[in-house]
C-alpha positions in Angstrom: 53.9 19.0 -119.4 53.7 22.2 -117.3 55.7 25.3 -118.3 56.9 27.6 -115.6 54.4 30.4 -116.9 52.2 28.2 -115.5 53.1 28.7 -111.9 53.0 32.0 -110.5 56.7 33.4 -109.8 56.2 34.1 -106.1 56.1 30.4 -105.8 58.7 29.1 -108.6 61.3 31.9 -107.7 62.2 31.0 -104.0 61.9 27.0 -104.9 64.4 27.9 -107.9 66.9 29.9 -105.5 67.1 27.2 -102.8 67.6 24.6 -105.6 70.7 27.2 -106.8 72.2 27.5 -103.6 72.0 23.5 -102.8 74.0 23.0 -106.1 76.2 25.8 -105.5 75.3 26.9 -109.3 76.1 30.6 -107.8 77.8 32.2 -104.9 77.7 35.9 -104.1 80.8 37.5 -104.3 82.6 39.1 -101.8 81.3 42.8 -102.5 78.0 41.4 -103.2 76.7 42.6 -99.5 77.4 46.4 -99.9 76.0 46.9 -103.9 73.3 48.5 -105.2 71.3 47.0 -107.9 71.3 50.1 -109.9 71.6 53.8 -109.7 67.9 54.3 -109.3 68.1 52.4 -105.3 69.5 53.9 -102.5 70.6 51.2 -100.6 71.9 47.5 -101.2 69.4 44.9 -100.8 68.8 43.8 -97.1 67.2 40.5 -97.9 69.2 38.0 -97.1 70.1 35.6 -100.2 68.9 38.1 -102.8 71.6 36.9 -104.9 69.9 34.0 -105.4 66.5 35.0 -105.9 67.9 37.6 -109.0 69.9 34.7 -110.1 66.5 32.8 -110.0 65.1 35.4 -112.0 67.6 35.8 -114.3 67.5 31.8 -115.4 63.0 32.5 -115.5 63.6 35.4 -118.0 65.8 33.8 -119.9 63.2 30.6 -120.2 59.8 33.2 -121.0 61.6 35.6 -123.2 64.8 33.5 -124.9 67.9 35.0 -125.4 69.2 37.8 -123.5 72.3 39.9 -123.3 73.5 41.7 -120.2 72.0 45.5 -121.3 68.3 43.9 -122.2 68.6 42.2 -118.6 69.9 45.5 -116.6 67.2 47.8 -118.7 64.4 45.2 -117.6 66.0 45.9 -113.9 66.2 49.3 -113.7 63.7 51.5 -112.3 63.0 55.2 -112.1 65.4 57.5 -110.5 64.3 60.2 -107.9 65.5 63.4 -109.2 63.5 65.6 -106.4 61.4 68.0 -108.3 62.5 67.1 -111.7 60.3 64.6 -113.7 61.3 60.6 -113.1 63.5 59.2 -115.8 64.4 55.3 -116.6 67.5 53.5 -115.6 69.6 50.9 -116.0 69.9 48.0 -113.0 73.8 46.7 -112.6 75.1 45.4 -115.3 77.6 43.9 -113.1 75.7 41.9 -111.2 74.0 40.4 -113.8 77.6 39.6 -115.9 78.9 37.9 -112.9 75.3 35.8 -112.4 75.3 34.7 -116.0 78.8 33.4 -115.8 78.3 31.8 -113.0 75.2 30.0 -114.6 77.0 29.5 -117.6 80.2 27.6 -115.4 77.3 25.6 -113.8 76.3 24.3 -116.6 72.8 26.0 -117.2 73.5 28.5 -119.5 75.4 29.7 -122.7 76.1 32.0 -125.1 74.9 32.5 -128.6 77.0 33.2 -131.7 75.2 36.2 -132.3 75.1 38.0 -129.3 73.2 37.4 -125.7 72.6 34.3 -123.5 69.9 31.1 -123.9 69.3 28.3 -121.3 70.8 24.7 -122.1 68.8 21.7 -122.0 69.9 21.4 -118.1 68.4 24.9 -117.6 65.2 24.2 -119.1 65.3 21.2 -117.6 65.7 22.1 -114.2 62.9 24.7 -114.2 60.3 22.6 -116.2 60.8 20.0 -113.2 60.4 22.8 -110.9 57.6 23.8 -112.2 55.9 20.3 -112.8 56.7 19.6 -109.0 55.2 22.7 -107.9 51.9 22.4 -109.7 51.4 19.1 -108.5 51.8 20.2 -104.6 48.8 23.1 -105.8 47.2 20.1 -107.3 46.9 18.3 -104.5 44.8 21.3 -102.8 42.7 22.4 -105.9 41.3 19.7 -107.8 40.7 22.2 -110.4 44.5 22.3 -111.4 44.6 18.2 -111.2 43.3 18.3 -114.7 46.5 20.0 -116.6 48.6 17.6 -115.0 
């Protein structure tokens, strides 16, 4: 069966945020148009439903690299502030954006938390991307025969 490390995330990403907002797993929140994803960006995001694409990510790093918390996820969003002259330093994305995206995923059903700390997929999550992903491969299949044999 195809894993979604087999299909490039510039193609599973969008198809996973469209599927998210037809199940209304997640809705941005009211103040969700005028954040910034972290101290290292100067302005909020101007694409429109970027909530969805991060919550798309969110649910693909939590398949790749297992169980998460909300400070691993905000350090693996962060970037490097602009200080002017003095050297670039690491920061931390928004922890609060990604707190309210993993209980929203975790009300819909495709997410929980672990006894020990951090968040893992369910059986739905995993579901729902592996199907993704199968579907996916099988539209590339269709155009490169070369892929038609790892179906």
């Amino acid at each position: 069966m195809p894993h979604p490390t087999d299909v490039p995330p510039g193609l599973l990403l969008p198809r996973l945020a469209q599927e998210l907002e037809s199940r209304k797993a997640v809705q941005p929140p009211d103040w969700a148009a005028f954040v910034r994803t972290g101290v290292h960006t100067e302005n909020a995001p101007v694409q429109n439903g970027w909530w969805y694409l991060r919550s798309a990510s969110v649910l693909r790093k939590l398949y790749v690299r297992g169980a998460r918390g909300v400070e691993r996820l905000a350090s693996e969003y962060g970037g490097s502030r602009d200080k002017g002259s003095a050297p670039y330093h690491a920061r931390s994305g928004s922890r609060s954006i990604l707190r309210e995206i993993l209980q929203q995923l975790e009300r819909a059903g495709l997410v929980r938390k672990q006894k020990n700390g951090g968040r893992v997929l369910t059986p739905d999550g995993q579901r729902l991307l592996d199907q993704l992903a199968k579907d996916l491969l099988k539209g590339l299949a269709a155009k490169d025969t070369q892929l038609a044999k790892y179906l």
